[in-house]
VOBA-1610 file (N, C-alpha, C; in pm, whole numbers, padded with zeros to 5 digits, always signed):
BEGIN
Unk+00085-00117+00000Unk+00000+00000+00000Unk+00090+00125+00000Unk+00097+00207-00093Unk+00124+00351-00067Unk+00089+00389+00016Unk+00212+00519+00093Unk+00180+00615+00177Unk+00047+00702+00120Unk+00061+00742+00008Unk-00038+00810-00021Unk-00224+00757+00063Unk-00215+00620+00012Unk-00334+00547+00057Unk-00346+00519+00193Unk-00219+00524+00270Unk-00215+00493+00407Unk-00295+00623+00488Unk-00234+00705+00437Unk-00273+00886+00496Unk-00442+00881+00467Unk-00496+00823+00355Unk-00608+00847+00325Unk-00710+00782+00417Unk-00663+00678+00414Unk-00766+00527+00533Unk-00736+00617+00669Unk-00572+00636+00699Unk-00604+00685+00851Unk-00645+00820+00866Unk-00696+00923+00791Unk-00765+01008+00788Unk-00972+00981+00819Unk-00979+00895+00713Unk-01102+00856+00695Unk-01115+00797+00859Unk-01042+00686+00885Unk-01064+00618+01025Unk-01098+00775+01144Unk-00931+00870+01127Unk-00954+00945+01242Unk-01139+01017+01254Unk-01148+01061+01094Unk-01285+01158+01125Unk-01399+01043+01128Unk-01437+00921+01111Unk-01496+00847+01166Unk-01497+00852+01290Unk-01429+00850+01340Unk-01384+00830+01546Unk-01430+01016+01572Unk-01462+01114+01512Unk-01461+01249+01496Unk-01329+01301+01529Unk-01199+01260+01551Unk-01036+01290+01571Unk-01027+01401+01454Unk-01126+01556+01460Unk-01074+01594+01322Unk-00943+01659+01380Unk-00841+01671+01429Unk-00709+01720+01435Unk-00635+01618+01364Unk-00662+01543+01431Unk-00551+01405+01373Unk-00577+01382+01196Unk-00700+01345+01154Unk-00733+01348+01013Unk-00687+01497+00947Unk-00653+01609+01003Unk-00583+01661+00947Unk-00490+01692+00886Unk-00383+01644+01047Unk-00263+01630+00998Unk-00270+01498+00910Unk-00315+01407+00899Unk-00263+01294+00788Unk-00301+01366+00673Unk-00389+01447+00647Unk-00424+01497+00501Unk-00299+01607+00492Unk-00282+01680+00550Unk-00139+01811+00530Unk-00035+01714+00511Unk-00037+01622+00576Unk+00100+01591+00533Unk+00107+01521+00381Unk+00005+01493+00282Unk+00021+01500+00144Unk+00126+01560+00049Unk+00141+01487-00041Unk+00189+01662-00139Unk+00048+01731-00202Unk+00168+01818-00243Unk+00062+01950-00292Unk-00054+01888-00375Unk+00048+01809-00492Unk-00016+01723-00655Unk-00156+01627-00510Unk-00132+01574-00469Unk-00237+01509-00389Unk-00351+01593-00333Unk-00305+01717-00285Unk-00372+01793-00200Unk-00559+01821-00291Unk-00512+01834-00453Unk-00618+01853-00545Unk-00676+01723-00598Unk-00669+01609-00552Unk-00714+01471-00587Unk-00926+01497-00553Unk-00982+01445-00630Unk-01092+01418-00573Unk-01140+01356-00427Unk-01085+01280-00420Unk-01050+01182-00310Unk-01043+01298-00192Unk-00954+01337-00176Unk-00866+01411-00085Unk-00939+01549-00073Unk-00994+01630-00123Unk-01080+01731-00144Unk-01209+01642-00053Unk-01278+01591-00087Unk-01393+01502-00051Unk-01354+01475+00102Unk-01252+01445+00123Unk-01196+01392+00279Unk-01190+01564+00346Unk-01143+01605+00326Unk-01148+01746+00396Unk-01295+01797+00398Unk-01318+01816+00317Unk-01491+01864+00245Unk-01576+01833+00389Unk-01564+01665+00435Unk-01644+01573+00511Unk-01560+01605+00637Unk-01454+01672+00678Unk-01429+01696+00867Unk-01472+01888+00854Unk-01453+01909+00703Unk-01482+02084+00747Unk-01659+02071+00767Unk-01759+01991+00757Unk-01908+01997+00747Unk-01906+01963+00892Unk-01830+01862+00931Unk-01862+01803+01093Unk-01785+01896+01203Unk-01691+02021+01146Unk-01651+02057+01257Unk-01737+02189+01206Unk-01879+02228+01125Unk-01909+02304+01076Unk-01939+02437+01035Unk-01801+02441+00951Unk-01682+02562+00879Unk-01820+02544+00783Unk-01884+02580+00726Unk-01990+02549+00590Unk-01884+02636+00476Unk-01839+02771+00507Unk-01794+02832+00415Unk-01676+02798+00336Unk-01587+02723+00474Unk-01468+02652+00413Unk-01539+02563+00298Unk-01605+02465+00407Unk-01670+02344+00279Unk-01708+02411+00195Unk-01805+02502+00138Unk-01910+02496+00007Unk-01709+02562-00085Unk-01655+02606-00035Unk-01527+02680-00130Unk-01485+02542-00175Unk-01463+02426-00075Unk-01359+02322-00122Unk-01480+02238-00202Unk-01594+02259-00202Unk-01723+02170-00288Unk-01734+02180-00439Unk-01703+02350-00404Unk-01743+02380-00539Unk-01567+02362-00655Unk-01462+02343-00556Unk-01364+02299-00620Unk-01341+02174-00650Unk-01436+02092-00577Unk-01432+01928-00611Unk-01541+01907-00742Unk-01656+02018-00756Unk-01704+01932-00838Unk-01630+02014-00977Unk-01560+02093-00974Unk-01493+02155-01125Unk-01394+02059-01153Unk-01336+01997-01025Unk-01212+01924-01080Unk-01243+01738-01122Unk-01403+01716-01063Unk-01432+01573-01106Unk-01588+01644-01115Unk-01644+01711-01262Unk-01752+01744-01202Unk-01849+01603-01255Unk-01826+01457-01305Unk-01884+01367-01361Unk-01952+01340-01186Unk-01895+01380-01096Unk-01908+01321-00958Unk-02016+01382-00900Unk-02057+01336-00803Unk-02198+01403-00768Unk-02166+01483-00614Unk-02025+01412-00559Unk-02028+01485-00455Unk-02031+01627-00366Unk-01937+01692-00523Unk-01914+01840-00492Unk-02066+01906-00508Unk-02120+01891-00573Unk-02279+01901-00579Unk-02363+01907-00464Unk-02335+01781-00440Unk-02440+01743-00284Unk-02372+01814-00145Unk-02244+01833-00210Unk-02224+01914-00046Unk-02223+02060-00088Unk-02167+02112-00175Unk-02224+02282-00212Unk-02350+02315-00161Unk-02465+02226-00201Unk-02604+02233-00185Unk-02623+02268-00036Unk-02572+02140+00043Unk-02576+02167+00186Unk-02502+02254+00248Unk-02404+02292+00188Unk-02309+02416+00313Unk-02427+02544+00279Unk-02475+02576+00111Unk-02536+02660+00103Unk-02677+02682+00191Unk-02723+02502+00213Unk-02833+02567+00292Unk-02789+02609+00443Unk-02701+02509+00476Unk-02653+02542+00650Unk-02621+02689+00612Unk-02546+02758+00545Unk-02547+02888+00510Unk-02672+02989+00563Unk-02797+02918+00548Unk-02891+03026+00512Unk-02930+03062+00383Unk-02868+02971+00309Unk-02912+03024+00135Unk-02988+02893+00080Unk-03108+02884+00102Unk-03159+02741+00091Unk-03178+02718-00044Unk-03211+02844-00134Unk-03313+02877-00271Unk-03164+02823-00355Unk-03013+02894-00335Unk-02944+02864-00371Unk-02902+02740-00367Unk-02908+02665-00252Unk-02853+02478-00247Unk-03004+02443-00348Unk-03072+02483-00353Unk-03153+02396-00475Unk-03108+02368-00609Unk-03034+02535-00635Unk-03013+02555-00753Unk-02885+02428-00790Unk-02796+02467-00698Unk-02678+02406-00697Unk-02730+02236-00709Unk-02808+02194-00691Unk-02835+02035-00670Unk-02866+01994-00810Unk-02978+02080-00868Unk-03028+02066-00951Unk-02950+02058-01116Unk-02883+02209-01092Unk-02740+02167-01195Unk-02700+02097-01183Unk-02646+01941-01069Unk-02600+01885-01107Unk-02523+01728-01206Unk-02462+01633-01185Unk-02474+01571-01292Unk-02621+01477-01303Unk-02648+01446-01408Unk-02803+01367-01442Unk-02780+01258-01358Unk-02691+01196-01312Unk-02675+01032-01214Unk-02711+01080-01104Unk-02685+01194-01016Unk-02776+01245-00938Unk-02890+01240-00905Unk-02973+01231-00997Unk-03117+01218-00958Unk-03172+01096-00938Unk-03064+00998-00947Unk-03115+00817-00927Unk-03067+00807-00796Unk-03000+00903-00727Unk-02993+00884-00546Unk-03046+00929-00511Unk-03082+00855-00387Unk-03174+00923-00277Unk-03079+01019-00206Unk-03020+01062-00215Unk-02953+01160-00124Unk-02989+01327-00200Unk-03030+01279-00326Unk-03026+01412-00399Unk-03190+01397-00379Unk-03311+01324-00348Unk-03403+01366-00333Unk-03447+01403-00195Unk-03372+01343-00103Unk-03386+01403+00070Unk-03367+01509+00093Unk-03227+01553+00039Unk-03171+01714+00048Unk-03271+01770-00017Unk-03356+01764-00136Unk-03407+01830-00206Unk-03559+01832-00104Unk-03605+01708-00053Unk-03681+01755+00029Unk-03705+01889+00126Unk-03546+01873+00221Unk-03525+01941+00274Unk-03547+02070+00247Unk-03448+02099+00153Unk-03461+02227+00117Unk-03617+02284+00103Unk-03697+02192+00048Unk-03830+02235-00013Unk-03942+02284+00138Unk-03936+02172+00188Unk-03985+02205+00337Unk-03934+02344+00445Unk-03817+02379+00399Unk-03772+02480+00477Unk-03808+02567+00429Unk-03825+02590+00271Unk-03887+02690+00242Unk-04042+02702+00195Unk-04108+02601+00268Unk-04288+02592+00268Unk-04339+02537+00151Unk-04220+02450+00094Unk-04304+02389-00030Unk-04318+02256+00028Unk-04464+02233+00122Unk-04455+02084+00142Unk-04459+01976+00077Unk-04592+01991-00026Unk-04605+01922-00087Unk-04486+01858-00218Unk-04414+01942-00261Unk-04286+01904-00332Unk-04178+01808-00225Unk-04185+01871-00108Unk-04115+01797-00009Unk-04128+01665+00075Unk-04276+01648+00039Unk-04322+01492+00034Unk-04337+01396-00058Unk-04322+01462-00199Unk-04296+01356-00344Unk-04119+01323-00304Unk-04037+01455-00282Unk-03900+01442-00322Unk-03892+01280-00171Unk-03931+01294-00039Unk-03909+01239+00051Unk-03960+01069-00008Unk-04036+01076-00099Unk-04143+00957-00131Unk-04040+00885-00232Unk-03947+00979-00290Unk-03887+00932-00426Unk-03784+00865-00324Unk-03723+00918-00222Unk-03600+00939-00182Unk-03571+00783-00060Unk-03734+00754+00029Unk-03759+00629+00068Unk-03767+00504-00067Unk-03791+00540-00187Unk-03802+00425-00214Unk-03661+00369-00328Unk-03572+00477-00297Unk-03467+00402-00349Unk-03399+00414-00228Unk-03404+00453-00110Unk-03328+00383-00002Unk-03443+00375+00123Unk-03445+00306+00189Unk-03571+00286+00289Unk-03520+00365+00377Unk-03342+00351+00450Unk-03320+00421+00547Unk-03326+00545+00557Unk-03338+00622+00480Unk-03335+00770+00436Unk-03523+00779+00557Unk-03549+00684+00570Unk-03726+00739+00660Unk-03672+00724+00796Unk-03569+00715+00838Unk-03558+00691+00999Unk-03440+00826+01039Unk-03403+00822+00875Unk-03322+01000+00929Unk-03415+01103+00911Unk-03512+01089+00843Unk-03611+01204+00840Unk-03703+01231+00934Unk-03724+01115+01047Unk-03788+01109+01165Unk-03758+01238+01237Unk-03584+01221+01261Unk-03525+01317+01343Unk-03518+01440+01285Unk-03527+01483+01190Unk-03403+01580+01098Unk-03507+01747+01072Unk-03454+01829+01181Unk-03528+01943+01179Unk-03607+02003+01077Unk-03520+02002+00984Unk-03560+02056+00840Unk-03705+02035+00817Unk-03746+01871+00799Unk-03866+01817+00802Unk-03964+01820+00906Unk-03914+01922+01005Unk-04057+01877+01094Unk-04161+01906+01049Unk-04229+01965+00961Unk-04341+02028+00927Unk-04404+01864+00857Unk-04354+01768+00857Unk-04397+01634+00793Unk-04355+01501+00902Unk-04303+01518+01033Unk-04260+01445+01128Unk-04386+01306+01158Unk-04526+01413+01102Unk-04606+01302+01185Unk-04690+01219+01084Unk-04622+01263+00956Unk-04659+01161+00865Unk-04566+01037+00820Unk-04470+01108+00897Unk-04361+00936+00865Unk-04363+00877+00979
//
C-alpha cells in the first residue's frame, strides 16, 4: 500500500472516530499534486461539514465538483453548506445543476426535500421524501429526526 493510501484510510478512520485534528494532519501531510485529488478534497470537504466551517466546505465543494464534475459529490455538499449557510433557494439551484446520475440517489431527493420544506413547499417535499424512501428505505428513519422536516414528522 502507498503512503499516499495509508494517509487516506487513517484520515477517513480518524474523522470516523470524529479525531478531526488528527485526520488533518494525515491529510497536510500530502503533497501539494495530492492535495487537489478528488478523493482528498472530498476527505477534507467531510471533517470541514462536521466541525461546521460550511464556508470553508461549500469553497472546497465547489472545487471538487470543477475538478471531477462527472461526480456528484461536490454538488451534494455545495447544496448543503449553502443551505446550513442560510441560502436554501441557492442549495436547490446548486443540486439541480448537477450531474443527471444524481437524480437516481436518494440523497439528492432528501436534500431536495429538505430544502423544499424549509422553504414551505410541502407538498414538493413529500414527493421528493417519497422518491427518496423508495430508493433507499433508510433515508425514513433519518427524516424522523431531521429538523428541516418537521413540518412532515407526523406523517412518517
Amino acid at each position: 500500500m502507498e503512503n499516499f493510501q495509508k494517509c487516506i484510510l487513517a484520515a477517513q478512520g480518524y474523522h470516523e472516530l470524529g479525531l478531526w485534528r488528527e485526520a488533518w494532519r494525515e491529510l497536510d501531510g500530502l503533497s501539494s499534486a495530492a492535495q487537489r485529488r478528488p478523493d482528498v478534497l472530498e476527505m477534507r470537504i467531510l471533517i470541514l461539514v462536521n466541525e461546521r466551517k460550511w464556508r470553508e466546505a461549500l469553497d472546497l465543494s465547489r472545487e471538487l465538483a470543477e475538478a471531477a464534475p462527472q461526480e456528484e459529490g461536490g454538488c451534494v455538499h455545495a447544496a448543503f453548506c449553502l443551505h446550513e449557510l442560510g441560502r436554501t433557494s441557492e442549495a436547490i439551484e446548486v443540486l439541480m445543476a448537477g450531474p443527471s446520475s444524481l437524480r437516481g440517489k436518494a440523497i439528492f431527493h432528501y436534500n431536495f426535500a429538505c430544502y423544499c420544506c424549509v422553504l414551505g413547499k410541502i407538498d414538493d417535499a413529500r414527493e421528493a421524501l417519497r422518491r427518496s424512501f423508495a430508493l433507499d428505505k433508510t433515508f425514513r428513519d433519518l427524516a424522523r429526526s431531521d429538523g428541516d422536516l418537521k413540518p412532515l414528522h407526523e406523517e412518517l
